[in-house]
DRENDO-1510 file (C-alpha; in Angstrom, 1 decimal, always signed):
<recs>
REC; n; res; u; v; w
REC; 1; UNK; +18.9; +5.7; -14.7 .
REC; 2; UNK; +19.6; +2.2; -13.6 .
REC; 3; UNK; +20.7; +2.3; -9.8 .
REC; 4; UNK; +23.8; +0.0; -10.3 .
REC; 5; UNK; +24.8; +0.0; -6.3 .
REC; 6; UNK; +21.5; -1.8; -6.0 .
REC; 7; UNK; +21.6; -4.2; -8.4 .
REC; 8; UNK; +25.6; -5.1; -7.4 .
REC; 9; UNK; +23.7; -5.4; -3.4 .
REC; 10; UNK; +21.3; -8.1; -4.8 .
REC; 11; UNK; +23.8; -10.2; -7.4 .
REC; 12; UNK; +21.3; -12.8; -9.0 .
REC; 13; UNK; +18.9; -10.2; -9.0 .
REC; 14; UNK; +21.2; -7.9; -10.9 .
REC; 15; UNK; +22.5; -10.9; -13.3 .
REC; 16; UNK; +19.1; -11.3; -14.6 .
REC; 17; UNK; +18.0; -8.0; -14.6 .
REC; 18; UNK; +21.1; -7.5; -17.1 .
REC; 19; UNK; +19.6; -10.3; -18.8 .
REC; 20; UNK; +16.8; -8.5; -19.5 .
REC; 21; UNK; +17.8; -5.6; -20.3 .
REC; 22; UNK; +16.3; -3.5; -23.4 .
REC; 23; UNK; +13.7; -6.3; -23.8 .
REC; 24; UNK; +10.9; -4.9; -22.4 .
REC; 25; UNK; +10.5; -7.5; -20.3 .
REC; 26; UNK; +9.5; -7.1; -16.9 .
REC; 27; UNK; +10.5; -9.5; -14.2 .
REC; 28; UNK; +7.7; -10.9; -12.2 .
REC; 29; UNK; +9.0; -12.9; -9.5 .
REC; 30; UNK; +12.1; -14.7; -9.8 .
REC; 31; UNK; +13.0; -18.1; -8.5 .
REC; 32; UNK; +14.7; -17.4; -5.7 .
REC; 33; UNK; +11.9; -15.7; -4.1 .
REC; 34; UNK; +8.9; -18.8; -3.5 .
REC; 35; UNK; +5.1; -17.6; -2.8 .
REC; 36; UNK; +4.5; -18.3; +0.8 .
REC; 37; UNK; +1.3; -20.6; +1.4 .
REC; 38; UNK; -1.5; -18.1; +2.4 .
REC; 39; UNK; -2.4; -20.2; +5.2 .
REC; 40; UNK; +1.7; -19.4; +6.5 .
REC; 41; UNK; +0.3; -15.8; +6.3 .
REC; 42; UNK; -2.9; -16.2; +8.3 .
REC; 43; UNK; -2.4; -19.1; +10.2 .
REC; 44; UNK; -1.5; -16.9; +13.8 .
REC; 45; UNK; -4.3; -15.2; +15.7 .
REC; 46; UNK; -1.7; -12.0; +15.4 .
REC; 47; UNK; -0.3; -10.8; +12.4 .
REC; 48; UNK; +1.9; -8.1; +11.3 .
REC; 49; UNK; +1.2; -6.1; +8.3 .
REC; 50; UNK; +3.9; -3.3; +7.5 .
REC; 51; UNK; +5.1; -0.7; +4.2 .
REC; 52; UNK; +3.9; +2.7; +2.1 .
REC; 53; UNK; +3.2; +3.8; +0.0 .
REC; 54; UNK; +4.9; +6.3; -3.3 .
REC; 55; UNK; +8.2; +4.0; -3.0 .
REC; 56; UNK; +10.4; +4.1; -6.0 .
REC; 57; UNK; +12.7; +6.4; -8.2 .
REC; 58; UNK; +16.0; +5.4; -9.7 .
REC; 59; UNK; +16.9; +9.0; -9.2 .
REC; 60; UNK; +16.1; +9.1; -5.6 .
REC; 61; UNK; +17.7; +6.5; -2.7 .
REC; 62; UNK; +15.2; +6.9; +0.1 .
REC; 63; UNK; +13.9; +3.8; -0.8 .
REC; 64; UNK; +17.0; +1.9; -0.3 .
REC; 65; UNK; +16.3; +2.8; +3.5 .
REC; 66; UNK; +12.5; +1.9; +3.3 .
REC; 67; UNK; +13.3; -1.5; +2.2 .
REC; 68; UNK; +16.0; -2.3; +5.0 .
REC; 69; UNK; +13.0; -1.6; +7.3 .
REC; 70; UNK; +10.7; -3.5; +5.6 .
REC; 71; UNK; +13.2; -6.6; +5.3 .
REC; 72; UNK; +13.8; -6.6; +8.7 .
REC; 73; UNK; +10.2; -6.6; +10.0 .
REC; 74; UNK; +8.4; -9.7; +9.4 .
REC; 75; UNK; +5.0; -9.7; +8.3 .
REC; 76; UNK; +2.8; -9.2; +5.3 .
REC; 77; UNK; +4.0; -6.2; +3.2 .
REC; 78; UNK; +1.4; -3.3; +1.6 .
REC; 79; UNK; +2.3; -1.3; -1.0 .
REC; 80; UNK; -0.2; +1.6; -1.1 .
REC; 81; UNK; +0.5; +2.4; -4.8 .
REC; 82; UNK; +2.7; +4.0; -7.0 .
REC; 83; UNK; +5.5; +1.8; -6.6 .
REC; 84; UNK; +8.1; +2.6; -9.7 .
REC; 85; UNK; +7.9; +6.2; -10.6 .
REC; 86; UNK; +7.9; +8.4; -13.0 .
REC; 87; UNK; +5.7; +6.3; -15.0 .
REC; 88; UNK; +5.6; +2.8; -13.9 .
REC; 89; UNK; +6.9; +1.0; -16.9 .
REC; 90; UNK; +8.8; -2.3; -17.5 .
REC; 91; UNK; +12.2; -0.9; -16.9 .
REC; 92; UNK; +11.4; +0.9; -14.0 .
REC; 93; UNK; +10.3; -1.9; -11.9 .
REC; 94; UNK; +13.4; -4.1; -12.5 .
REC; 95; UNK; +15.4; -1.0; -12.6 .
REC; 96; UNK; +14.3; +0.8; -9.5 .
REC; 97; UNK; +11.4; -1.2; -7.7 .
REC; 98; UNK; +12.9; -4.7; -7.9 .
REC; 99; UNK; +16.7; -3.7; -5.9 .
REC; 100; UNK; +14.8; -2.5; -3.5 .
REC; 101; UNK; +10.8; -2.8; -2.2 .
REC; 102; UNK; +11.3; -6.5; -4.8 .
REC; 103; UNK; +13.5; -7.9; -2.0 .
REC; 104; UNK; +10.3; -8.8; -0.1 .
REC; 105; UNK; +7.9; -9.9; -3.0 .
REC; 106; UNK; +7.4; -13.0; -1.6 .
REC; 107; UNK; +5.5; -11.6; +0.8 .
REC; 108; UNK; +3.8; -8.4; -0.5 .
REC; 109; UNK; +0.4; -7.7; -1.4 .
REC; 110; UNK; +0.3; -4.3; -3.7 .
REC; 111; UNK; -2.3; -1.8; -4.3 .
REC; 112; UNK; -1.8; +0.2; -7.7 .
REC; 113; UNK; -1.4; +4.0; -8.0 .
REC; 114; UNK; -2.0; +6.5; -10.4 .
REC; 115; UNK; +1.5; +6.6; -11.6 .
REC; 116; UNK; +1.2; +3.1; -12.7 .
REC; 117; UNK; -1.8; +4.2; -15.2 .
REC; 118; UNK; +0.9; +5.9; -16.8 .
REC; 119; UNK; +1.9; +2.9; -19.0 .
REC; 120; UNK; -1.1; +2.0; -20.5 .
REC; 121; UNK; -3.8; -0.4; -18.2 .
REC; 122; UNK; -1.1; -0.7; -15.5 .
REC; 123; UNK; +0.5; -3.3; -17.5 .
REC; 124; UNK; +3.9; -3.6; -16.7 .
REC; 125; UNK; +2.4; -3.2; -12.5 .
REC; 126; UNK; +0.1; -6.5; -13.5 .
REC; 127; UNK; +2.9; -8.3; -15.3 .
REC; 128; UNK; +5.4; -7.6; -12.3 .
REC; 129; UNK; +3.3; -9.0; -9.5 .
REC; 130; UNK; +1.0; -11.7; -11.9 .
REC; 131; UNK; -1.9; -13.0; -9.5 .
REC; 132; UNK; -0.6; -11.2; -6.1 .
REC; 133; UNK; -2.0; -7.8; -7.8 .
REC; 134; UNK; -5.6; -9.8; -8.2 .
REC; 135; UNK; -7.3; -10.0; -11.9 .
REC; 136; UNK; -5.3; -8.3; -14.3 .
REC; 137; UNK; -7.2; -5.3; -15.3 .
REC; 138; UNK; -9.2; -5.1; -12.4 .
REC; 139; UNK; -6.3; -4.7; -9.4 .
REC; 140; UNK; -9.0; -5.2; -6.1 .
REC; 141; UNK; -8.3; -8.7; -4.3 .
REC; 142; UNK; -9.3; -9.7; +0.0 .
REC; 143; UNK; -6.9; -12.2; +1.7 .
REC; 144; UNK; -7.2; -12.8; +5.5 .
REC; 145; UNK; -4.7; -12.1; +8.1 .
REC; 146; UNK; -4.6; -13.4; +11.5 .
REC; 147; UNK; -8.5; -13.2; +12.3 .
REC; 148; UNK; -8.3; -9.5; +10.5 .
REC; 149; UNK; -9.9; -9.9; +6.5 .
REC; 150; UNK; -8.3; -7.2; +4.4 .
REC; 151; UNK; -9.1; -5.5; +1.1 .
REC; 152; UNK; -6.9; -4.6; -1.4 .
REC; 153; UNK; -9.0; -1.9; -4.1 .
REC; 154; UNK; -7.9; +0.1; -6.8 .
REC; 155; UNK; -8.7; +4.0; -6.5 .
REC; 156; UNK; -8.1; +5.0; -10.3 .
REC; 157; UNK; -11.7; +5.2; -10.8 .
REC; 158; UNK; -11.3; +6.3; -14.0 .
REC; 159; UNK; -10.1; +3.7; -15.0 .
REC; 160; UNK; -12.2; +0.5; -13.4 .
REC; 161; UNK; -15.2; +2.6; -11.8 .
REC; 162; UNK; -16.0; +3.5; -8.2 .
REC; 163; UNK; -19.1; +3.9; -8.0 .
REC; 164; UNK; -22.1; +2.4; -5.9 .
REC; 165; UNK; -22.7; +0.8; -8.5 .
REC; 166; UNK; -19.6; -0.5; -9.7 .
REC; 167; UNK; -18.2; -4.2; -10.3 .
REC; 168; UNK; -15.5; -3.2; -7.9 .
REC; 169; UNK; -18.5; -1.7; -4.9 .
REC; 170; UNK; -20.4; -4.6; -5.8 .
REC; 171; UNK; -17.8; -7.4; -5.3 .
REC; 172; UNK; -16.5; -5.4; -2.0 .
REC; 173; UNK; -20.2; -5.6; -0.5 .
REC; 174; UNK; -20.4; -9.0; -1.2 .
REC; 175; UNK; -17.2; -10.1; -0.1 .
REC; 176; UNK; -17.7; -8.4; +3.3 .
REC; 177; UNK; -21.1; -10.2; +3.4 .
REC; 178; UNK; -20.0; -13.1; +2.3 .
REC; 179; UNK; -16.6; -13.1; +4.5 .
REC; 180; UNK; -17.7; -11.5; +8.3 .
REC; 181; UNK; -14.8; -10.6; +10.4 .
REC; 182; UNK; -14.9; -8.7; +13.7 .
REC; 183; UNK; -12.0; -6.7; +12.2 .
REC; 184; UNK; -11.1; -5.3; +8.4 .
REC; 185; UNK; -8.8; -3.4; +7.2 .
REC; 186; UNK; -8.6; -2.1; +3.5 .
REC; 187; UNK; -5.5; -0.3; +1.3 .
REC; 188; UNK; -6.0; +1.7; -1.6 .
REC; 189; UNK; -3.9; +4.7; -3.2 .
REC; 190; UNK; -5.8; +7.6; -3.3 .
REC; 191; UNK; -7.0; +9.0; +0.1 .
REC; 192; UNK; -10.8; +10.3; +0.6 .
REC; 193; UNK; -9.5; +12.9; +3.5 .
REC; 194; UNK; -6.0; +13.9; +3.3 .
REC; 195; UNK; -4.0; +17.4; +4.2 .
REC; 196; UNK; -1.5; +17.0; +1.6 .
REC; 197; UNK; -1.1; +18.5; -1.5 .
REC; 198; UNK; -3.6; +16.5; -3.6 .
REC; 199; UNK; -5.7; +16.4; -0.9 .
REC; 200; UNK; -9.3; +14.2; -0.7 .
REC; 201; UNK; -10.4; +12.0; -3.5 .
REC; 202; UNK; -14.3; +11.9; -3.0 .
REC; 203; UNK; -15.0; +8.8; -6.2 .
REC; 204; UNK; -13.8; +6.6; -3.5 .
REC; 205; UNK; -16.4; +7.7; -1.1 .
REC; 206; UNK; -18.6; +4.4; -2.0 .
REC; 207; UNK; -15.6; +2.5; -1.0 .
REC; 208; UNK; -15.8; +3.7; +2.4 .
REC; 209; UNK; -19.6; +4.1; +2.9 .
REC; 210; UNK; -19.5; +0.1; +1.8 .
REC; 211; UNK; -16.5; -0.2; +4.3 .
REC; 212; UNK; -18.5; +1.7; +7.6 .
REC; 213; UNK; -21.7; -0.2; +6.6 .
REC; 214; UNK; -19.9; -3.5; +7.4 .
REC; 215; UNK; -17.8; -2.1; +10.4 .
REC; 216; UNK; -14.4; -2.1; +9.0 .
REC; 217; UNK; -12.0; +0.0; +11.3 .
REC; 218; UNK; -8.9; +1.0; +9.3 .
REC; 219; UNK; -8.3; +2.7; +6.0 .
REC; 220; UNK; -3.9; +2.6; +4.7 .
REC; 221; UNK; -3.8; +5.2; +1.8 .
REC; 222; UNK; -0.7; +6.4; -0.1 .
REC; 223; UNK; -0.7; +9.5; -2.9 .
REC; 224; UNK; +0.2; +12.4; -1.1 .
REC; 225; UNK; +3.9; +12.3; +0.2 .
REC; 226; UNK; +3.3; +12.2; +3.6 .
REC; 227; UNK; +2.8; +10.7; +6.3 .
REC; 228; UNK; -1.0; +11.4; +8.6 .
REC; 229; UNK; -3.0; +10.1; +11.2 .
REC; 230; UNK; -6.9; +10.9; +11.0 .
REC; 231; UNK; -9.6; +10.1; +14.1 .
REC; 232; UNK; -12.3; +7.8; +13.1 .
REC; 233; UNK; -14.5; +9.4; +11.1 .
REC; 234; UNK; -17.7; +8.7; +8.7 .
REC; 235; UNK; -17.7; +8.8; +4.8 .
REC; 236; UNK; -19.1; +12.4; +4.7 .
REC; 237; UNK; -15.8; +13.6; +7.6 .
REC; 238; UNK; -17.8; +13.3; +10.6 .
REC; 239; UNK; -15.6; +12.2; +13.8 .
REC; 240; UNK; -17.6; +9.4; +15.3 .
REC; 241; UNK; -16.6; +6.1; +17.2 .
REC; 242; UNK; -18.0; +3.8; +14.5 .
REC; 243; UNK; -16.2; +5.3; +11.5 .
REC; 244; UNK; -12.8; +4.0; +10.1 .
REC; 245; UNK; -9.6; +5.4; +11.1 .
REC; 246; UNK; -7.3; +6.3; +8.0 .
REC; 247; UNK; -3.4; +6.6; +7.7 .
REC; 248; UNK; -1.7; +8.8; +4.8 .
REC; 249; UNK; +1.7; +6.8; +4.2 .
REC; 250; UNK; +3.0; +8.6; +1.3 .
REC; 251; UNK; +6.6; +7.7; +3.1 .
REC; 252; UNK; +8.0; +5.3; +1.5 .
REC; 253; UNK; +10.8; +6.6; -1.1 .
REC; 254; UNK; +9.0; +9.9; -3.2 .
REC; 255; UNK; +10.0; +13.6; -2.6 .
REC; 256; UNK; +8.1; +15.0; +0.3 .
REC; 257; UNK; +5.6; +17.6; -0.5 .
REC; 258; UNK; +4.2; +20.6; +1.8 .
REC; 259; UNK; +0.7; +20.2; +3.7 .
REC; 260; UNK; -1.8; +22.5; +2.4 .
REC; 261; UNK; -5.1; +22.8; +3.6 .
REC; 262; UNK; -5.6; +20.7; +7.1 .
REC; 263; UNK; -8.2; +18.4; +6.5 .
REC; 264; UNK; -10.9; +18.1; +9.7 .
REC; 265; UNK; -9.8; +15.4; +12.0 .
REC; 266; UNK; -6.1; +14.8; +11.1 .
REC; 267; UNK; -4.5; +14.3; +14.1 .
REC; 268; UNK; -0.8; +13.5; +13.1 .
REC; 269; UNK; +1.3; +15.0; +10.4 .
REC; 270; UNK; +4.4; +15.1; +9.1 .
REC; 271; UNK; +6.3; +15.5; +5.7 .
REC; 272; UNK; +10.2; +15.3; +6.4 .
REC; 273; UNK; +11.2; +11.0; +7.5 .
REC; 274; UNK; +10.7; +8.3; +5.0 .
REC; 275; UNK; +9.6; +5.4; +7.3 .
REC; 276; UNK; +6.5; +2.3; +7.0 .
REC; 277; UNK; +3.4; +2.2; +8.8 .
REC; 278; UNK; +3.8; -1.5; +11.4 .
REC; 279; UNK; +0.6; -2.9; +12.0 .
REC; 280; UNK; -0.3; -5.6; +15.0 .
REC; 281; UNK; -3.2; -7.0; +14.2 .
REC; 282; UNK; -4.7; -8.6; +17.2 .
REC; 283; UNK; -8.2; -10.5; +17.5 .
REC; 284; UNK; -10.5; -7.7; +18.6 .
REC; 285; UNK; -7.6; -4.8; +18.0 .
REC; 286; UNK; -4.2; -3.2; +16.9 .
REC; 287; UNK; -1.0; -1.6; +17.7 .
REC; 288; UNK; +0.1; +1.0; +14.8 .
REC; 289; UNK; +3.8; +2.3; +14.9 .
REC; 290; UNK; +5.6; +4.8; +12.6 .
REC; 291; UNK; +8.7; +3.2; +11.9 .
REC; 292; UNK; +11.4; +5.5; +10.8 .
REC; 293; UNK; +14.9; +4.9; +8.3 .
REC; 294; UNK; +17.8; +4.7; +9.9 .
REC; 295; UNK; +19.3; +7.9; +11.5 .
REC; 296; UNK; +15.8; +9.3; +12.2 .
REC; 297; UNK; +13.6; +9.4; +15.2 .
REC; 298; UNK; +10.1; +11.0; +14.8 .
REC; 299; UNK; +7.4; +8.6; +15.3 .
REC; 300; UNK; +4.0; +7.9; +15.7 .
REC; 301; UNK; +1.8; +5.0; +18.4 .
REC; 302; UNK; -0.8; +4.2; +19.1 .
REC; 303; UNK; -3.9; +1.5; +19.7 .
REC; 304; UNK; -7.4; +1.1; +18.5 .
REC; 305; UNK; -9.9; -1.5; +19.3 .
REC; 306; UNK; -12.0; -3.1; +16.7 .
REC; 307; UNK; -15.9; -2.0; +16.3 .
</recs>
């Protein structure tokens, strides 16, 4: 179902999106929305990053709400995956991603979700974003912010392998050798600890043992609706001052869905306001802020120092 009322609040958007309509085309990017330079992005010594992830459904309007907030906070913008459901194909990023969340593609840097694997290799997810979702196929990318160096990786080990071993592990060891920063953040979909329904993923332990060994000090997931706070903790769930701290922010458009089982060292929950994770990255710390949609008031702050 195409969400007309979005398309008519974004004209050129909506003129080419009729364009395009039954082509199977997907677009990636248009005109009127220019790539920042990367250093514009990283130039300050504090930075803002800011979204969610599990944002968009043409049946469902929370994301309408999640993209105000995100278009009114500057900064870079995460997606933590699964950004056009049911299946992410063509028609559901220009139809339901692209009113919304696409208002700010200028300056997002995505992470891809299961729900994306849905059309086959990601495809339409690569095709949307082109070289901001990192080598097609692949989906893991770094950039720096501020003084912070963050890591984009892609969780559907099933499909690109997450494993010690593993192209993906390898590159991430050697880019956080080759690229030292006193503070390092990293996004992927699908959470190693998590309360929510799906709960832990444990094939992206090596992601975090590589992370820890390095001193990285935040985890953003997405993939259960939700949003949660955990203490720092080590790879095998151990609370300890020099593990990372993770957020759950499964808040950005999807249905919520009950918590189940409360993982060890969650510290904040909640599964009932749509709202984005803000960010302040600082040299040598951050500020993290549940922002919530309009007409909604729960939140969540706090600050962390780097390791």
């Amino acid at each position: 179902m195409t969400r007309i009322r979005h398309l008519l609040a974004v004209p050129i958007l909506a003129a080419v999106a009729l364009t395009l309509a039954g082509t199977g085309t997907v677009i990636a990017g248009p005109p009127m929305r220019p790539e920042p330079s990367a250093g514009g992005l990283a130039a300050t010594a504090t930075a803002v990053l800011v979204g969610a992830g599990d944002v968009s459904d043409c049946h469902l309007f929370a994301d309408t709400k999640t993209a105000r907030l995100v278009a009114s906070i500057p900064g870079r913008v995460f997606v933590a995956g699964d950004l056009a459901y049911p299946s992410g194909t063509a028609a559901q990023f220009r139809d339901c991603y692209d009113p919304t969340w696409g208002r700010v593609f200028g300056r997002t840097s995505p992470a891809v979700g299961n729900h994306e694997y849905e059309s086959p290799g990601a495809r339409p997810y690569f095709d949307y974003f082109g070289s901001r979702a990192g080598p097609r196929g692949k989906g893991w990318y770094a950039y720096d912010l501020g003084t912070w160096r963050i890591y984009v990786l892609n969780a559907n080990c099933g499909f690109v392998g997450c494993g010690a071993r593993s192209a993906q592990v390898t590159w991430l060891k050697a880019d956080l050798a080759a690229n030292p920063r006193a503070c390092v953040a990293a996004i992927w979909h699908q959470p190693l600890f998590s309360s929510g329904q799906h709960g832990g993923t444990s094939a992206v332990r090596p992601f975090w043992h590589a992370l820890q060994a390095a001193h990285a000090d935040l985890v953003i997931n997405g993939h259960d609706h939700d949003y949660e706070r955990f203490a720092r903790q080590t790879a095998g769930g151990r609370r300890s001052a020099a593990g990372l701290r993770e957020f759950v922010v499964g808040t950005g458009g999807a249905v919520f869905r009950p918590f189940d089982l409360i993982a060890a060292n969650s510290q904040v929950r909640q599964a009932s306001v749509h709202g984005v994770l803000k960010l302040t990255l600082r040299a040598g710390g951050y500020d993290w802020r549940f922002v919530p949609v309009a007409g909604k008031t729960w939140t969540d702050g706090g600050s962390g120092a780097c390791h």
